[in-house]
C-alpha positions in Angstrom: -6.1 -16.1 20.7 -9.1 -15.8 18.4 -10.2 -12.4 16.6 -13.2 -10.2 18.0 -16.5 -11.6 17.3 -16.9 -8.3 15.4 -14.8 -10.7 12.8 -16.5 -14.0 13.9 -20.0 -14.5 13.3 -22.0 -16.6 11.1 -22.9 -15.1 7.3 -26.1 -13.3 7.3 -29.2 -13.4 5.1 -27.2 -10.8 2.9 -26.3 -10.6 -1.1 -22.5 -11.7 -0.6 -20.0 -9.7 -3.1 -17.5 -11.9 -5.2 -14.4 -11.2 -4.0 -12.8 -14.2 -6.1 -8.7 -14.2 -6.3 -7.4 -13.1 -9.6 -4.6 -11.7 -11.5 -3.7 -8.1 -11.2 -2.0 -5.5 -13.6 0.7 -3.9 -11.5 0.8 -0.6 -10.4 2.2 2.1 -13.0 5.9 3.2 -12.6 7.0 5.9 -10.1 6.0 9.6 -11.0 9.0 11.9 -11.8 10.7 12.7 -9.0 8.7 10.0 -6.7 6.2 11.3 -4.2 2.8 9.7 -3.9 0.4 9.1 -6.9 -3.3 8.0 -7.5 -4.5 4.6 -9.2 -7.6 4.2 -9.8 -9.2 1.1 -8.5 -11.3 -0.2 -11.4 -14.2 -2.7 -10.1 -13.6 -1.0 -6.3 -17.0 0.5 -4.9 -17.4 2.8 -1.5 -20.4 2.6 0.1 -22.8 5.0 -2.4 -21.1 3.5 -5.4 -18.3 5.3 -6.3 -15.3 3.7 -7.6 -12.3 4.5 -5.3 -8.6 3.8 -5.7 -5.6 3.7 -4.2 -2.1 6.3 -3.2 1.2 4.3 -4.2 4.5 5.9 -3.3 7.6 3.4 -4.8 10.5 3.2 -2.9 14.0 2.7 -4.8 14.0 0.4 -7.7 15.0 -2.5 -6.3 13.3 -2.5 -3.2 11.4 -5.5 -2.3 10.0 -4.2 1.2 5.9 -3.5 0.9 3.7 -1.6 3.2 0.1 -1.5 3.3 -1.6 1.3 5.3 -5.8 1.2 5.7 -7.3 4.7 6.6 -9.8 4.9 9.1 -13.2 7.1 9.2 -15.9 5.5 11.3 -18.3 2.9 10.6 -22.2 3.3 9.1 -24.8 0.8 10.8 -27.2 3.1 11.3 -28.7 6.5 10.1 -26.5 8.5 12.7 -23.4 6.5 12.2 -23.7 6.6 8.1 -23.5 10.4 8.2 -20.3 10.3 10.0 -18.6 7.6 8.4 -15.6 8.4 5.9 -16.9 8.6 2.4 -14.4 10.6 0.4 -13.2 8.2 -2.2 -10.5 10.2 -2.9 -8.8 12.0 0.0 -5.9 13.9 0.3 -2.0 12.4 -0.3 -0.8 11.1 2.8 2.2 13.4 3.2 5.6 12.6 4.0 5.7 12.2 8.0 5.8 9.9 10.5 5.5 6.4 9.3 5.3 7.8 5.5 8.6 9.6 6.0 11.8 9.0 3.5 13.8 10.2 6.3 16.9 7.2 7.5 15.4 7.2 10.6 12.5 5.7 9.9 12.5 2.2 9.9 10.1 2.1 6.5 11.6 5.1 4.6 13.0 2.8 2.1 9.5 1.0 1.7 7.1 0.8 -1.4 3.9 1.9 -0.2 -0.3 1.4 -0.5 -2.6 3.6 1.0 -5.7 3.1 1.1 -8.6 5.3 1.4 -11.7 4.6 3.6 -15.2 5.1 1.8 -16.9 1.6 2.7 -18.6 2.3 6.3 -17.7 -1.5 6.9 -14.1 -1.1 8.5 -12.4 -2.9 5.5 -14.3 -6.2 6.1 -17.6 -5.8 4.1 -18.9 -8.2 1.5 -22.7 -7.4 1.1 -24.9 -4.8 -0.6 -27.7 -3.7 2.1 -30.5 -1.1 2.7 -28.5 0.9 6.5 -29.3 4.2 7.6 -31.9 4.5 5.2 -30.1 4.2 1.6 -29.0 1.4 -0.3 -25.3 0.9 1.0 -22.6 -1.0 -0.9 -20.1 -2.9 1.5 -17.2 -3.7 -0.2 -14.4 -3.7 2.2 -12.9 -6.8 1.6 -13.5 -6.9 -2.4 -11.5 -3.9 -2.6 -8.8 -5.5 -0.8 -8.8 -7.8 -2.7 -8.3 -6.1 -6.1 -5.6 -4.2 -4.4 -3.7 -6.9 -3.0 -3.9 -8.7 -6.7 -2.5 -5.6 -8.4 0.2 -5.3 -5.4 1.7 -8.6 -6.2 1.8 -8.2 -9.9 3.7 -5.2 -8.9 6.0 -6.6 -6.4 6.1 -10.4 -7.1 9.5 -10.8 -5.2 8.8 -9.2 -1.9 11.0 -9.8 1.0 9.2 -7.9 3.5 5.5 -7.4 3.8 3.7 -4.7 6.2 0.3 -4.4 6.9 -1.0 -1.9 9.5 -4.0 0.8 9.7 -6.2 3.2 12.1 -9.1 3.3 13.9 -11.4 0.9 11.1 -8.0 0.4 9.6 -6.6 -1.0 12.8 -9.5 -3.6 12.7 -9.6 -3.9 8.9 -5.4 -5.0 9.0 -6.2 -7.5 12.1 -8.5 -9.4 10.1 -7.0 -8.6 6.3 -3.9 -9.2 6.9 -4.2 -12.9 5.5 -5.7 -11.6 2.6 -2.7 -9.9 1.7 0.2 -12.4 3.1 -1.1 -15.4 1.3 -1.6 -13.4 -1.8 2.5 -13.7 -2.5 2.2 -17.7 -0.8 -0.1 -18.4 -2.9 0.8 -16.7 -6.1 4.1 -16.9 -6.4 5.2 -19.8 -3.6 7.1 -16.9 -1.7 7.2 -19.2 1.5 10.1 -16.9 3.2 8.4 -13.7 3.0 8.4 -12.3 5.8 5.3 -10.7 6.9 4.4 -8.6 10.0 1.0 -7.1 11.2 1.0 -3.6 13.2 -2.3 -2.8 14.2 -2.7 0.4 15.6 -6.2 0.9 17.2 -8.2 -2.0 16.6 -7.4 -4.4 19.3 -8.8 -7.6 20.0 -12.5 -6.9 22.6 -14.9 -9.1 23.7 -18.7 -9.4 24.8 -18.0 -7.0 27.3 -16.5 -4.2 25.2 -18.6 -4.5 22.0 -22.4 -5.6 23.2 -23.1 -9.0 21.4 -26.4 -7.0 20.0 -24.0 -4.4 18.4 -21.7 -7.4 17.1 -24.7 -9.0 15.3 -26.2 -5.6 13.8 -22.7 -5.2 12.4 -22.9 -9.3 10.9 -25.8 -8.9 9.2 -24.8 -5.5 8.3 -21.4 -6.2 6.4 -21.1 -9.7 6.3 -17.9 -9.8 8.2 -17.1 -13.0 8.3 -16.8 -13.1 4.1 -13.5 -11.7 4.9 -11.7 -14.0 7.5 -9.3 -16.4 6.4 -10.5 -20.2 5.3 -10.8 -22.4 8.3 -10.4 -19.7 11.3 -11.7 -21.0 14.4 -13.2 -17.4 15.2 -15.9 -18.3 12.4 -17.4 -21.2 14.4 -21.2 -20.9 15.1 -22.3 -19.8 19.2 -25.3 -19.1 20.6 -25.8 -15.2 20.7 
């Protein structure tokens, strides 16, 4: 099984964004009384400039169970898409339902979590600065998962359980991030039984007949997608389009 060719096309002629792996300072303590809290992102861009950050929400102490949730808002390829895309760098807390609940019943109530906010018109995946839609557009997608990530596992350096999961552009961004963050802690701190799992909620795997090869190559030399997939994946492999 090989990722969409959204996430598997050659680099375009496109200014690639540095996206280099390096240490992190963790995230501040829990707020009093927990809850959710905002972090500023420092070096992190949406795509007019903006810095962004991230909403952290620690679990008890001595949990080692991480979640990572990418929002989801559209994507910007065009002049019509652009206006619709997500660019709030800072939205609203994610509340305390569903997935985000503290409630026992929940399978993650007892997890530290990251959410991340969607201002980058690139589905998480960007690496390129471009003129889309008629403005000069910053695609940093995957550099600002990358800061995160490095920050997460200063944070939580002994993690026993990793989640990574989104929607919509966040479903796509976690099917091909999700190596980004998993061999963050491999790599970093030679956590070899970590055990990771990937829940992606709406951005499935599609081919030539789903997504029109044309649209796939707009969004390549749009974003410069393929910055973002791991080292080595046979999805990069050059075709014939």
């Amino acid at each position: 099984m090989v990722l969409p060719r959204v996430t598997a096309l050659l680099l375009g002629s496109v200014s690639v964004v540095s996206a280099a792996a390096t240490p992190g300072d963790p995230f501040p303590p829990a707020v009093a009384g927990g809850g959710w809290q905002w972090v500023p992102m420092p070096g992190s861009k949406c795509m007019d400039g903006q810095g962004t950050g991230v909403y952290i929400r620690r679990g008890h102490s001595d949990s080692t169970k991480l979640a990572v949730y990418l929002n989801g808002g559209g994507a910007c390829f065009d002049t019509a898409t652009c206006m619709m895309a997500a660019t709030n760098p800072q939205p609203g807390k994610p509340g305390d339902s569903g997935i985000f609940s503290t409630d026992e019943m929940n399978p993650l109530h007892d997890f530290n979590w990251i959410n991340v906010p969607y201002c980058t018109g690139d589905v998480h995946l960007g690496a390129a600065e471009n003129q889309v839609g008629g403005a000069h557009r910053y695609f940093h997608g995957h550099a600002n998962l990358q800061l995160i990530a490095a920050r997460a596992v200063a944070s939580w350096p002994k993690l026993e359980t990793l989640l990574v999961t989104g929607e919509s552009a966040g479903g796509f961004g976690a099917l091909a991030s999700y190596a980004v963050f998993r061999e963050r802690w491999t790599a970093a701190t030679g956590n070899s039984d970590l055990r990771a799992l990937l829940l992606d909620d709406s951005g499935p795997i599609m081919d030539d007949a789903a997504i029109p090869v044309c649209l796939q190559q707009i969004w390549r030399e749009s974003w410069n997608i393929n910055a973002s997939l791991a080292a080595g994946c046979p999805s990069s492999a050059a075709r014939e389009t």
